[in-house]
VOGULUM-451236 format. One record per residue: residue in three letters; x, y, z of N, C-alpha, C, O in turn. Coordinates in pm, whole numbers. Layout:
+-----+--------+--------+--------+--------+--------+--------+--------+--------+--------+--------+--------+--------+
! res !   n.px !   n.py !   n.pz !  ca.px !  ca.py !  ca.pz !   c.px !   c.py !   c.pz !   o.px !   o.py !   o.pz !
+-----+--------+--------+--------+--------+--------+--------+--------+--------+--------+--------+--------+--------+
! ALA !      X !      Y !      Z !      X !      Y !      Z !      X !      Y !      Z !      X !      Y !      Z !
...
+-----+--------+--------+--------+--------+--------+--------+--------+--------+--------+--------+--------+--------+
***
This chain:
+-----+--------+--------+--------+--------+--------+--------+--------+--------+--------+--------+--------+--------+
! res !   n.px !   n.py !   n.pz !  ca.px !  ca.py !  ca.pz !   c.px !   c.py !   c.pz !   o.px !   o.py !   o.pz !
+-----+--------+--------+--------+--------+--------+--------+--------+--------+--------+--------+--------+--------+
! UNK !   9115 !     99 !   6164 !   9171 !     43 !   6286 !   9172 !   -110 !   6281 !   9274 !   -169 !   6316 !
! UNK !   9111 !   -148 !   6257 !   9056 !   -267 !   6235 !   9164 !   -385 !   6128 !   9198 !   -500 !   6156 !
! UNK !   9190 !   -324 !   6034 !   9214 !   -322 !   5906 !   9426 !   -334 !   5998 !   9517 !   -417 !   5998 !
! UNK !   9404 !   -214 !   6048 !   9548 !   -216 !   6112 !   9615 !   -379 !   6216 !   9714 !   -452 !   6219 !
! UNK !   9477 !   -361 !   6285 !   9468 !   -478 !   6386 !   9511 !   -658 !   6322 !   9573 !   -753 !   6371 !
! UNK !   9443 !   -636 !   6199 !   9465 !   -754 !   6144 !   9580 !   -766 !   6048 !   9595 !   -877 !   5997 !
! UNK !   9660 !   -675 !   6016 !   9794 !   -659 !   5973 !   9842 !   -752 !   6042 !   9876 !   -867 !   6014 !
! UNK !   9843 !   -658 !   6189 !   9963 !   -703 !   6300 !   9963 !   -834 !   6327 !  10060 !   -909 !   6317 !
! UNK !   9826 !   -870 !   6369 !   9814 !  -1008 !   6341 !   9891 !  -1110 !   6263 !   9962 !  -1209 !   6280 !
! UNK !   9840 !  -1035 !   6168 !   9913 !  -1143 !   6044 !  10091 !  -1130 !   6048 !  10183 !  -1209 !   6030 !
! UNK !  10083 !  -1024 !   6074 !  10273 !  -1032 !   6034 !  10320 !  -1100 !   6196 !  10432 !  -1150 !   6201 !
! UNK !  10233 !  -1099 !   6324 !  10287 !  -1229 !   6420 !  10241 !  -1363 !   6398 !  10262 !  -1457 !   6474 !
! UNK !  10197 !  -1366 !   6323 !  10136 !  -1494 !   6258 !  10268 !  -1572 !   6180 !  10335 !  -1670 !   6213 !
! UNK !  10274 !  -1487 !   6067 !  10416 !  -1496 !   5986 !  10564 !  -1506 !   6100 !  10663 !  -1576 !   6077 !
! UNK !  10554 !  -1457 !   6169 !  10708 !  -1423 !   6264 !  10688 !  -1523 !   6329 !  10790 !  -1590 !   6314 !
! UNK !  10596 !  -1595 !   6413 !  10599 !  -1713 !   6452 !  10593 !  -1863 !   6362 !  10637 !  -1972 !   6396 !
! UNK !  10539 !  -1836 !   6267 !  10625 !  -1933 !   6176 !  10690 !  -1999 !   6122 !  10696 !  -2120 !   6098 !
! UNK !  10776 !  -1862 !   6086 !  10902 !  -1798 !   6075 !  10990 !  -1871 !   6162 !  11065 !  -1955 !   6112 !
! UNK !  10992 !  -1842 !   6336 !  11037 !  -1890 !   6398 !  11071 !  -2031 !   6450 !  11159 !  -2075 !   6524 !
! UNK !  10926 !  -2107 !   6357 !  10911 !  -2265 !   6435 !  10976 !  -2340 !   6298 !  11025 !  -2450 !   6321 !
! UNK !  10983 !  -2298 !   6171 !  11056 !  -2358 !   6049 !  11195 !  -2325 !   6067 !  11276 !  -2390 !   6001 !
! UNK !  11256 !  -2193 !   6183 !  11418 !  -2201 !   6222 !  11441 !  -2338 !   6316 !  11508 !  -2437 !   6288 !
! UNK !  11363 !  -2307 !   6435 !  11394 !  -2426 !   6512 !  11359 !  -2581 !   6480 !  11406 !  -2674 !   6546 !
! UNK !  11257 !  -2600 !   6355 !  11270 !  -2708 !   6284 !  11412 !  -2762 !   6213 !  11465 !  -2873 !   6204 !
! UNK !  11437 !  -2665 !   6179 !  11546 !  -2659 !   6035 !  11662 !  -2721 !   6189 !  11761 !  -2788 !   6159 !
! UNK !  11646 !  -2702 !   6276 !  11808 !  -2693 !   6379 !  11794 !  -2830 !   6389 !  11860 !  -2926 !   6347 !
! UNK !  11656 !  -2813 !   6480 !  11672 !  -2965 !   6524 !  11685 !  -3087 !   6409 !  11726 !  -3194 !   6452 !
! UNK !  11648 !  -3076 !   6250 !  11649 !  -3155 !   6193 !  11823 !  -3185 !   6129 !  11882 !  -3281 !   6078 !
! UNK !  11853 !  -3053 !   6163 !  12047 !  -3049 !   6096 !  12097 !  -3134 !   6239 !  12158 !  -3236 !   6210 !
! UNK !  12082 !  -3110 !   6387 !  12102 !  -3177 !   6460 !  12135 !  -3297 !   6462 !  12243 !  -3353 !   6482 !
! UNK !  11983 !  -3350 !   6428 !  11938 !  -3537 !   6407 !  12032 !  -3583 !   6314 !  12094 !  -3686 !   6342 !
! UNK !  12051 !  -3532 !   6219 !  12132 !  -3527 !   6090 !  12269 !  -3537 !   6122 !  12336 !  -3625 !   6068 !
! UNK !  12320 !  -3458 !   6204 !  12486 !  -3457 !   6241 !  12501 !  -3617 !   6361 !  12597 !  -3693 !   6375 !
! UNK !  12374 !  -3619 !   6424 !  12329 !  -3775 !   6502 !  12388 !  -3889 !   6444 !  12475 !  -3970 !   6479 !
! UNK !  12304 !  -3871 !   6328 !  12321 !  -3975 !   6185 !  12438 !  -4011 !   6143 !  12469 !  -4129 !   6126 !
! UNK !  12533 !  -3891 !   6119 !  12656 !  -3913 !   6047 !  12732 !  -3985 !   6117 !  12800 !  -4079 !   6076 !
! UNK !  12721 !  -3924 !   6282 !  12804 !  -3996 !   6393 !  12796 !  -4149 !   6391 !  12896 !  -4220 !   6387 !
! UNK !  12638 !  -4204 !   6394 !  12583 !  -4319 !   6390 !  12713 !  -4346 !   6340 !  12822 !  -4370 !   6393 !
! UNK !  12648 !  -4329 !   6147 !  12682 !  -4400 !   6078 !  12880 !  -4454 !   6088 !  12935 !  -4564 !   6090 !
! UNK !  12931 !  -4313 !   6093 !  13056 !  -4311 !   6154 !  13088 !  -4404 !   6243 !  13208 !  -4432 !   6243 !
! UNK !  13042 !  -4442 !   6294 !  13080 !  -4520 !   6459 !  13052 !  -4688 !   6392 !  13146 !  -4767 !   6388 !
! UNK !  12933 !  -4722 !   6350 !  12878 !  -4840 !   6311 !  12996 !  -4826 !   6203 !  13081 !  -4809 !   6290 !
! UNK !  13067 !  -4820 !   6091 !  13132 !  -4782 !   6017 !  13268 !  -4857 !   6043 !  13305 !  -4951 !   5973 !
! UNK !  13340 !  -4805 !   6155 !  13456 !  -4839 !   6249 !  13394 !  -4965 !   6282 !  13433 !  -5063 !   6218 !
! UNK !  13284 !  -4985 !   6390 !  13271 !  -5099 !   6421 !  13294 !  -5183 !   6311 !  13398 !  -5239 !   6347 !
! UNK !  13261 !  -5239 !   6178 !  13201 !  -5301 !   6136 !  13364 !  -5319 !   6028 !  13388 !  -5411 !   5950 !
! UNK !  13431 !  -5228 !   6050 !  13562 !  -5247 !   5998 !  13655 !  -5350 !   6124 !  13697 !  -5465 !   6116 !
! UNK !  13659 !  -5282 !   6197 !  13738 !  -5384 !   6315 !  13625 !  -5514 !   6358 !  13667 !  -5601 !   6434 !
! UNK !  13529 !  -5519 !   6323 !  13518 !  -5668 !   6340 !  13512 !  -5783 !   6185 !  13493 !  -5905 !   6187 !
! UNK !  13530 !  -5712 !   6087 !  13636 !  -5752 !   5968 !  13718 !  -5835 !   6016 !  13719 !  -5957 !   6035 !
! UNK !  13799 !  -5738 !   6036 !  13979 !  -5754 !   6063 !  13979 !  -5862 !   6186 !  14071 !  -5944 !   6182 !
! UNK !  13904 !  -5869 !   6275 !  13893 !  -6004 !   6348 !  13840 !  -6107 !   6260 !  13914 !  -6197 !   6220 !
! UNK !  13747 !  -6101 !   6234 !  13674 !  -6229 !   6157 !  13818 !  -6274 !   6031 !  13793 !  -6381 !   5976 !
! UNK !  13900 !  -6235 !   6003 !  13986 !  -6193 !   5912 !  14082 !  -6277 !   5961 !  14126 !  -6372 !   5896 !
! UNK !  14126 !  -6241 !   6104 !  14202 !  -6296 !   6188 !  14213 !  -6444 !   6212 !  14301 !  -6529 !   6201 !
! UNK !  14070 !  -6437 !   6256 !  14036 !  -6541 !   6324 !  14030 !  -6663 !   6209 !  14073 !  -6776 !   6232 !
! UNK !  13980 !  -6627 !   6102 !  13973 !  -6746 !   5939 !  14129 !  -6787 !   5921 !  14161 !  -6906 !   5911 !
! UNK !  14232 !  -6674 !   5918 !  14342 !  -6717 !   5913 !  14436 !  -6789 !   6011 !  14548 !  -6836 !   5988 !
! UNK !  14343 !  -6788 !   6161 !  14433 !  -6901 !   6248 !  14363 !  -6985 !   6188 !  14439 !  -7066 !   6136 !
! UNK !  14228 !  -7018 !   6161 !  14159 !  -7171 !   6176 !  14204 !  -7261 !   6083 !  14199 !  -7383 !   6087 !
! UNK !  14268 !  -7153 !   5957 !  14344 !  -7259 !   5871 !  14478 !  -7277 !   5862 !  14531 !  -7338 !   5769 !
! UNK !  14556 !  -7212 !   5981 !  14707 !  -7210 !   6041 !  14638 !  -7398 !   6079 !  14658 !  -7498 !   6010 !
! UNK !  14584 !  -7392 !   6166 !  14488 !  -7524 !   6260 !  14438 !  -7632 !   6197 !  14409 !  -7733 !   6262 !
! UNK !  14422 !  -7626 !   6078 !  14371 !  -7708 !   5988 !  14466 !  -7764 !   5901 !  14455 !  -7873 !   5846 !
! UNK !  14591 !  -7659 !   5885 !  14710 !  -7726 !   5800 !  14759 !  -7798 !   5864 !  14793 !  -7908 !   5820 !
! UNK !  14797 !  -7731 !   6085 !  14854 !  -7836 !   6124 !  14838 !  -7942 !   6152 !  14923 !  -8030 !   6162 !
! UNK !  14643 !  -7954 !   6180 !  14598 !  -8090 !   6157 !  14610 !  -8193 !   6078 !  14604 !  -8307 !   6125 !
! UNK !  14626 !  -8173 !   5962 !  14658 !  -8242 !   5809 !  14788 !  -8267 !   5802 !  14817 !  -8357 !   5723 !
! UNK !  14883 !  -8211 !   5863 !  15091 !  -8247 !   5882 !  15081 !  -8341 !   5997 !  15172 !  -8421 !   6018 !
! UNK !  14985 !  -8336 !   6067 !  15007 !  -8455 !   6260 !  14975 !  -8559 !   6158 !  14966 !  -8677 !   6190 !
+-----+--------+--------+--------+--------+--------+--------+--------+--------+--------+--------+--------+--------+
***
């Protein structure tokens, strides 16, 4: 009996485990899909403020040529 008792035990022992390395595994694919977004987003940002800084170098020396023709 005894012997039975501590089976059961053990195999809810195992099943709860079991269970907390699924909901680990989620929440860590979760954080992870978080991440990509991050990175995604910072990504874009960091492209369109390029393309300004980009912008903006090419008026200052539109501004600088016409300074040098006055």
């Amino acid at each position: 009996m005894l012997a039975a008792k501590k089976t059961e035990a053990d195999a809810a022992t195992v099943a709860k485990r079991q269970k907390n390395k699924r909901l680990t595994a989620k929440r860590l694919a979760a954080a992870a899909e978080k991440n990509v977004t991050a990175v995604d987003d910072a990504t874009n940002y960091l492209t369109e403020l390029v393309a300004v800084q980009k912008r903006t170098a090419d008026a200052f020396k539109s501004i600088q040529k016409g300074l040098v023709t006055f």
